[in-house]
C-alpha positions, 0 to 999 in steps of 0.5 A: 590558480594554475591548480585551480583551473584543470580541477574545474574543467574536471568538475565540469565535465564530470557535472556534465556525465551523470545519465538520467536512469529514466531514459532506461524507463521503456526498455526495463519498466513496460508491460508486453505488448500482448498485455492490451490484446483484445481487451476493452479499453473503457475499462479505465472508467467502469473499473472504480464502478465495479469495484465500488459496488462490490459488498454490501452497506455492512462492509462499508460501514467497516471500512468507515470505522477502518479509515478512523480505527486503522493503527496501520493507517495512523501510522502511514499518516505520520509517515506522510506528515515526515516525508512532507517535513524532510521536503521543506527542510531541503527547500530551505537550503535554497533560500538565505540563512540568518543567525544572530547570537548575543553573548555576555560576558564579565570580564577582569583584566590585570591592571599590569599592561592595560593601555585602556584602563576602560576596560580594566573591569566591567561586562561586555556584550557581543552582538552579531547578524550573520547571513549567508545564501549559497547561488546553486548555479549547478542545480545541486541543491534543487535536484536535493530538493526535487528528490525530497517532494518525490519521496514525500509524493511517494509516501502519499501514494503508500499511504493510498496503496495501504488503504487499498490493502487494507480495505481489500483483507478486510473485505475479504474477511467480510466475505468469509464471514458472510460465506461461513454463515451460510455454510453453518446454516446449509449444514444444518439445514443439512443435518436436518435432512440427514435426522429425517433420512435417520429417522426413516432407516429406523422405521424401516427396520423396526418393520424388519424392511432394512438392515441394521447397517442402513442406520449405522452409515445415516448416524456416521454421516450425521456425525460427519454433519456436526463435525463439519458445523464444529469446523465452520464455527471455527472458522467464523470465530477465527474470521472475527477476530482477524476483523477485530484485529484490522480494525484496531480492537481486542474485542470480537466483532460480530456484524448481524448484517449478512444479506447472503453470498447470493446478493453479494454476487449479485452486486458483483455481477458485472461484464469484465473490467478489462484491463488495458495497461494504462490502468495499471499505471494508476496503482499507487505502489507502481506510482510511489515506485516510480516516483522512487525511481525519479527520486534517485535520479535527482540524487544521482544528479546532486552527487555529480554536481558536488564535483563542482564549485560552490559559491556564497554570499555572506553578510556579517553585522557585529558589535561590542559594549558595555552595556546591552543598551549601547550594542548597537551604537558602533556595528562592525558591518562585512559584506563578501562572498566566497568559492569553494572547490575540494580538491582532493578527498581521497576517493570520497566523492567518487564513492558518492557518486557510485553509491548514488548511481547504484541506488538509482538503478536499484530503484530502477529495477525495483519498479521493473519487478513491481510492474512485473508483480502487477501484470501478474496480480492481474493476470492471475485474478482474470485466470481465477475469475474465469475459472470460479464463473465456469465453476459456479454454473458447473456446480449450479447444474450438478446440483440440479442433477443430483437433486433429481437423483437423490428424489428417484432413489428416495421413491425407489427405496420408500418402494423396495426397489432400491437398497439404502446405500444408493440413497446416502450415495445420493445425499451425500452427493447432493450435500457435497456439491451444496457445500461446494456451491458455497465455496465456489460463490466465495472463490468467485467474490474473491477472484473479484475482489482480487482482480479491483486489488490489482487494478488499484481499486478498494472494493467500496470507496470509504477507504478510497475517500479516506486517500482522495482527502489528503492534502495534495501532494507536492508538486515537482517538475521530475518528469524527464531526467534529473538535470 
């Protein structure tokens, strides 16, 4: 007794030292200050509705066949479903615990020193009803418990985060597709032009009006026309397949419904999101980190509690016979309880508690780079965003700049006033920056498409249903420390 006593007054004190990594949440885990400067914050409300809008019915359409054809969804799915099972395992430990065994055996004696020639020959059957509960006075296997519906809550919100993911790459290979179509169409629409302008340098030279240079520079730059529609096809083809890949198919997928990048922007073509801090804390990878974070936590906690005693109540029921039928005449019942209490374990347990407190900080600071990768995201999709607008109405009137100048040139050469050289400058110019149109639109579908990844928002809400059908995830009570 006298050893008993200073182990427990260790133990207690011990049990009373674990800090709660949550506390630190503030200073390692918060947004800066400047983060909210100037920026609406109704954005929380508009954001699901810009997002939702941006695409078309074929993309959503594709991200329906993704929620029912998504290998990697599938996959999260039973993820989900064994973070769900390991919580109720570690709730069961809080309640009683009962077995029963029943064993039969054939038994032959020697008829030497046998008092009870009874039992000199014959089967015997055990029967046997043990229960036994242990009183978590600590709070040790509540916080196990806690740290698992966190972990299987964190699951969930990977499985939305996923979904997010996925319906974002999908989008946007959607977008390239679209982008790739109206490329291939413009270059050929091009290399028409560019036939007719051939056309023309061959006319006025068989009137011996132009060198014959005029029609090797407009036959180099058809050629350089077709090599250019060569590469989009590529592309396209290659954008296929990565659609038919998303969607868990070998097959190519070809979508027809392609209403053009001009009426995806369109949609899209909505004020700025905004984005105040409290949005960001919506993305469900900041919440599955947190939830990691509080987690950890309760796992710290259960570690500490181990250095203080246990205690249980035990029941036993048993009995002996014969016969099956007699087993339970004459049942030997024990009622008890018992304390337990190691004292010493060569540094094991200390070893836990350092492990479990490192892992807690490790999470900790995992959450802090998450928000940090967030704020970034964010940032740089606003960055690119702005930048791809200003770019697209820069673009928009060169373009009408260099229209006007290709049709003066044109006139002027029809007249002699002008050589031809200036005249494939203009087009090429005028061709360039069509190209280049096409590609600023799909940079700025894709700034956008960007910015609703990094708020937590799936361009369309098939794949948002999808996330919003779970079964709700399991409720705990971690939101201040681990007790």
């Amino acid at each position: 007794m006298n050893l008993l006593r200073p182990t427990l007054v260790m133990g207690v004190v011990c049990g009373c030292a674990h800090t709660s990594v949550l506390e630190r949440l503030p200073e390692v885990a918060a947004p800066p200050v400047e983060f909210d400067r100037g920026l609406d914050a109704a954005a929380a409300t508009e954001a699901p509705g810009a997002c939702g809008v941006l695409g078309d019915q074929t993309l959503h359409d594709l991200q329906d066949r993704l929620a029912d054809q998504s290998f990697d969804l599938q996959a999260a799915w039973r993820r989900v479903e064994a973070a769900d099972a390991r919580a109720r395992e570690s709730g069961a430990y809080l309640m009683p615990r009962l077995d029963a065994t029943l064993a039969g055996n054939d038994l032959t004696f020697p008829s030497s020193g046998i008092v009870n020639q009874f039992l000199l020959q014959g089967a015997a059957w055990d029967v046997s009803l043990a229960a036994s509960f242990e009183i978590d006075l600590w709070g040790r296997l509540r916080n196990r418990e806690l740290a698992a519906l966190l972990e299987a809550e964190a699951s969930v919100h990977d499985l939305r985060s996923l979904a997010i993911t996925l319906s974002s790459v999908l989008a946007e290979a959607w977008f390239g597709i679209v982008a790739e179509r109206e490329l291939i169409a413009l270059l050929e629409n091009q290399q028409r032009t560019s036939e007719r302008f051939l056309e023309l340098t061959q006319l006025r030279f068989g009137q011996g009006l132009g060198p014959a240079q005029d029609i090797g520079r407009q036959r180099e730059q058809l050629l350089s026309l077709q090599g250019q529609i060569e590469l989009a096809h590529g592309r396209l083809d290659s954008l296929e397949f990565q659609l038919a890949t998303l969607l868990g198919s070998t097959e190519r997928q070809t979508p027809e419904m392609s209403p053009g990048l001009g009426s995806l922007l369109a949609g899209a073509d909505r004020p700025g999101l905004g984005v105040p801090a409290e949005l960001l804390e919506r993305r469900p990878d900041l919440v599955a980190a947190r939830r990691r974070v509080e987690a950890a936590d309760r796992r710290a906690a259960a570690a500490v509690k181990e250095w203080l005693p246990s205690l249980s109540v035990n029941a036993l029921v048993t009995g002996r016979a014969l016969q099956i039928v007699d087993v339970l005449d004459d049942l030997v019942r024990q009622i008890g309880g018992s304390a337990a209490q190691s004292v010493y374990a060569s540094g094991g347990r200390r070893a836990r508690i350092d492990q479990a407190h490192a892992a807690a900080e490790e999470s900790l600071y995992a959450y802090a780079q998450s928000l940090v990768n967030a704020i970034g995201e964010v940032q740089t999709a606003l960055a690119a965003g702005r930048s791809t607008r200003e770019l697209v109405v820069n673009l928009q009137a060169r373009l009408g700049e260099a229209r006007r100048v290709l049709l003066l040139t044109s006139e002027s050469y029809r007249e002699g006033a002008t050589d031809y050289l200036n005249v494939l400058t203009a087009l090429l110019s005028q061709q360039g920056l069509e190209q280049a149109l096409v590609d600023a639109r799909r940079q700025q579908l894709a700034s956008g498409l960007q910015l609703c990844r990094a708020l937590g928002f799936a361009p369309g809400t098939s794949v948002e249903r999808l996330a919003a059908g779970l079964a709700a995830a399991p409720e705990t009570t971690a939101a201040g420390g681990a007790s």
